[in-house]
N, C-alpha and C positions, 0 to 999 in steps of 0.2 A: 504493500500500500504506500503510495507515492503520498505526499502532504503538499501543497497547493502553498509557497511562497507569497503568493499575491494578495493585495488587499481584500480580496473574499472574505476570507475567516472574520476579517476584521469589521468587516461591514456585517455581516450575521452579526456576527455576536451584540452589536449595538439592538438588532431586531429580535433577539431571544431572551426573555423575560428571567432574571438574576433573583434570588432569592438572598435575605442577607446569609444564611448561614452560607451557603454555597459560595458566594465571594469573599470569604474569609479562609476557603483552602485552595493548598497550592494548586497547581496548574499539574493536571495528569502527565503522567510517562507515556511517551507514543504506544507500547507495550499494553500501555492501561486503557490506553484510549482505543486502542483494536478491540480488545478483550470486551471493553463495554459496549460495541459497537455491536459485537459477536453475541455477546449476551439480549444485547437488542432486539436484533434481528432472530435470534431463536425464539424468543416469546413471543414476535406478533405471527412467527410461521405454525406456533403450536396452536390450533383450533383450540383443541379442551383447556386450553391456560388462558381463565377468565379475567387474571390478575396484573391486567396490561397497563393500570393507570402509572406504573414509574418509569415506561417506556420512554414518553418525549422527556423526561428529565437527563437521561443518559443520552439521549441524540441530541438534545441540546448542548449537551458536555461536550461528546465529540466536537459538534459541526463548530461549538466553538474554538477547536485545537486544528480544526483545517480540514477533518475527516470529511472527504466529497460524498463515498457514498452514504456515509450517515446525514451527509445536508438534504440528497436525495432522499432518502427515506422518511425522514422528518417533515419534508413536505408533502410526502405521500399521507403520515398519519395527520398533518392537519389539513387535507383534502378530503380526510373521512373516510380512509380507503381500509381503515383496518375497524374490525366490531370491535366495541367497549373503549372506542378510543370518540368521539362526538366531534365533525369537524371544527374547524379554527378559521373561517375565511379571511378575517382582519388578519391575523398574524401571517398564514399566509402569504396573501398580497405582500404585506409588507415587506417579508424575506427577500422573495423573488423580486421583489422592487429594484431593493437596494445590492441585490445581486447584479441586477442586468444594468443598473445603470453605473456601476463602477468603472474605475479603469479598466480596458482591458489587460488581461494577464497577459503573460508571457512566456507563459508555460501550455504544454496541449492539453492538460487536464484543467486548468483553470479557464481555457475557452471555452471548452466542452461545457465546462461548470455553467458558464456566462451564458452560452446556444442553449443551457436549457431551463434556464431561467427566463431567458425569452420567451420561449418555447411556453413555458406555464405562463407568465404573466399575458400573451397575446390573450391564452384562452381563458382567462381570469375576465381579464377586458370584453370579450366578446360574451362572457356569459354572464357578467356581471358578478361575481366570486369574490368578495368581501371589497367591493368597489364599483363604481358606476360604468354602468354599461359604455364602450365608446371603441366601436369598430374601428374608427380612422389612427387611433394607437394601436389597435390591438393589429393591424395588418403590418404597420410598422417594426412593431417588437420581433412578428414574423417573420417578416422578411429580414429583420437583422439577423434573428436566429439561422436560418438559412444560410446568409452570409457568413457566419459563421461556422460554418460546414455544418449544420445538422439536416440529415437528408430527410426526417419526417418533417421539419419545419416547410422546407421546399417545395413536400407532397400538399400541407395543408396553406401555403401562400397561392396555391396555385388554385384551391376551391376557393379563394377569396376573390381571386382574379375571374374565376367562372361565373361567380355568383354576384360580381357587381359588389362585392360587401367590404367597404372600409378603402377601397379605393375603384375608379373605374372599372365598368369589366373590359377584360382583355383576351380574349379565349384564346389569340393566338398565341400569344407568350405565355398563358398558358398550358398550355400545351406542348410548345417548345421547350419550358421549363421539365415538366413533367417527362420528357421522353429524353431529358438530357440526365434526370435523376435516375429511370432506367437502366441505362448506358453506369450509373455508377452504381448503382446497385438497385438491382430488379428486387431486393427484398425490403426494402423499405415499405411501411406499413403505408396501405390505400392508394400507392400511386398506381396499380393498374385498375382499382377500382372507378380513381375520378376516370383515368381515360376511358378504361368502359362505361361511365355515366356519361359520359363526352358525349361519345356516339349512340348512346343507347336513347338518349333524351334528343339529340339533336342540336344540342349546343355548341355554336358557334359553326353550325353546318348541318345536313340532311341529318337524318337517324339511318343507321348504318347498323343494322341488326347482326348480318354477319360479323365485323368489326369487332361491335361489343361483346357477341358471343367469344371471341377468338380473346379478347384480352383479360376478360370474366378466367377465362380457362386458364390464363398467364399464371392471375391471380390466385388461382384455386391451387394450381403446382405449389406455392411455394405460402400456403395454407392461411390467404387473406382471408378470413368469415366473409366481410361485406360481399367479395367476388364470388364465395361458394353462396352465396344466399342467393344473391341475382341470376347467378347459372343456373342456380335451383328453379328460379323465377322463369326462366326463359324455357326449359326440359316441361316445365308444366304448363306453360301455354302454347310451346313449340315454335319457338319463334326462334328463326333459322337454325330452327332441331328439329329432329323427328320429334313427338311430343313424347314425356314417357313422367309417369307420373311415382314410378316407383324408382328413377333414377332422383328424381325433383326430390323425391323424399330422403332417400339416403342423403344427397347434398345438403336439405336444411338439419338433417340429426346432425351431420357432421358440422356445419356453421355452429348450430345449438350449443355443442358438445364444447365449442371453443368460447362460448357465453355471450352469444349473438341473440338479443333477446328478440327481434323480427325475426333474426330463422327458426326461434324457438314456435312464437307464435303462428309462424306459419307453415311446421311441422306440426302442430298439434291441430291445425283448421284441415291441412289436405290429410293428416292419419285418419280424422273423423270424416270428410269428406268419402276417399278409398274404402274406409269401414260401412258407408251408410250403401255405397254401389255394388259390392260385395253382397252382402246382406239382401240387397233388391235381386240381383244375378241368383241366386240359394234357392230353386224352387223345392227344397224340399219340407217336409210339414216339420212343424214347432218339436212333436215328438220324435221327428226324425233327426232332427237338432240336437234335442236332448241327449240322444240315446248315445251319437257320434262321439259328445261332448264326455259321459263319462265313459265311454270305452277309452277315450287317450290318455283320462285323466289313471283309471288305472293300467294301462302299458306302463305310464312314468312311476307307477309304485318302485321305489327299491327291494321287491321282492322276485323270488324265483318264478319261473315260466310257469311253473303248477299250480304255486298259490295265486297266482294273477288268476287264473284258469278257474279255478273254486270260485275266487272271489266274483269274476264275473258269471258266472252260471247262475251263483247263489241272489243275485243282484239284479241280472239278465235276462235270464234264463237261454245261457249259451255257455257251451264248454270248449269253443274251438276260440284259438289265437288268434288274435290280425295283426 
């Protein structure tokens, strides 16, 4: 773990609330400040450890000795992201304020630090997150983050450029931007997504169903939810697919599975959907239903082929196996 030289640490530590007994001891051993950091970060990954509230006291420690990823962390639990911990959006804001508007470092870890401080503070601004709403900063902070080399800030300066929000729309530099973050890494989260929303909506040109289909599919290799949900979307209305509504399906479990709460709800509309057509296709009677139903139920008994055998006769009244 490398320690971040530059005025960072220093400018937290002004935004991270001191208690008096805690400024009255010494300043941790790098040693001590992993260890806490390590202790940290195991209590908020332990579900059943209800006992999280002295968590932001030790990642305050850290981030005040420079530890980056304990700064990152620490703004995860006052974003709310961890149970038993209640978000913090003033404090927040604040951190990543006086993060991003520091000197820049001069080090790669403390720019990185700085690109992702941007990086929260745009979407703090756009959604209002312990401060007033005001897209014309928050596309700014973006694009600085970007500038900064961070390639997810890149992907979402580039929805701001699509959507007219916080500065002009520009859908061709949009785009250009977006296909040059490709070229540096096709894994960056949501960039094949927007360019398949690109063409899939007609933004900034025709709708281009093949297109979107083809980049959806980019995005699903290298396992974007947003992409497997709209591929999904495309397989169930068939739109430049064959239609299949059991391939649609597997894609939204799979979206789900990654915590895509649209592909969740839209795995649970087309399951009941497939179930109610199914069901109508069944010409056979209620008690023929029935009957099917506990013949499978006991094949799955963990018992021998004989006792299965008894049991359905006695049950059945049938002594042959299926």
């Amino acid at each position: 773990m490398k320690y971040s030289a530059s005025i960072i640490p220093y400018l937290l530590a002004a935004a991270l609330p001191l208690q008096a007994a805690q400024q009255q001891r010494p300043s941790p051993q790098r040693w001590d400040v992993e260890g806490m950091y390590i202790q940290a970060r195991a209590t908020l990954e332990d579900r059943s450890n209800e006992h999280v509230e002295g968590v932001p006291v030790l990642l305050e420690a850290c981030a005040r000795e420079g530890h980056t990823e304990a700064m990152r962390l620490l703004l995860d639990v006052y974003e709310g992201k961890f149970k038993g911990l209640p978000a913090r959006p003033e404090q927040a804001f604040h951190s990543v304020k006086l993060i991003a508007e520091s000197k820049q470092s001069d080090t790669p870890e403390g720019r990185l630090m700085q690109a992702e401080a941007c990086y929260r503070l745009a979407l703090y601004l756009e959604r209002g997150f312990g401060c007033k709403v005001n897209d014309v900063e928050a596309y700014e902070q973006m694009e600085r983050a970007a500038a900064l080399g961070l390639g997810k800030a890149r992907a979402e300066q580039c929805r701001y450029l699509m959507q007219g929000k916080g500065h002009k729309q520009d859908t061709k530099r949009a785009w250009k931007l977006l296909r040059y973050q490709v070229e540096l890494d096709p894994t960056t989260p949501n960039v094949f997504f927007y360019m398949g929303t690109m063409c899939y909506r007609g933004i900034g040109h025709k709708p281009d169903y093949r297109k979107a289909r083809k980049l959806f599919s980019l995005g699903a290799q290298v396992n974007d939810a947003n992409c497997l949900n709209n591929l999904a979307a495309m397989y169930e209305r068939g739109l430049a697919v064959p239609r299949s509504e059991e391939l649609a399906l597997s894609l939204y479990r799979k979206a789900a599975a990654m915590g895509n709460r649209e592909a969740s709800a839209n795995m649970q509309r087309l399951a009941f959907k497939v179930g109610i057509i199914a069901n109508k296709k069944d010409k056979r009677t209620a008690a023929q239903k029935i009957h099917s139903a506990a013949v499978r139920v006991i094949q799955a008994l963990p018992l021998s082929p004989y006792t299965r055998s008894r049991i359905r006769a006695r049950l059945l009244g049938s002594s042959s196996e299926s």
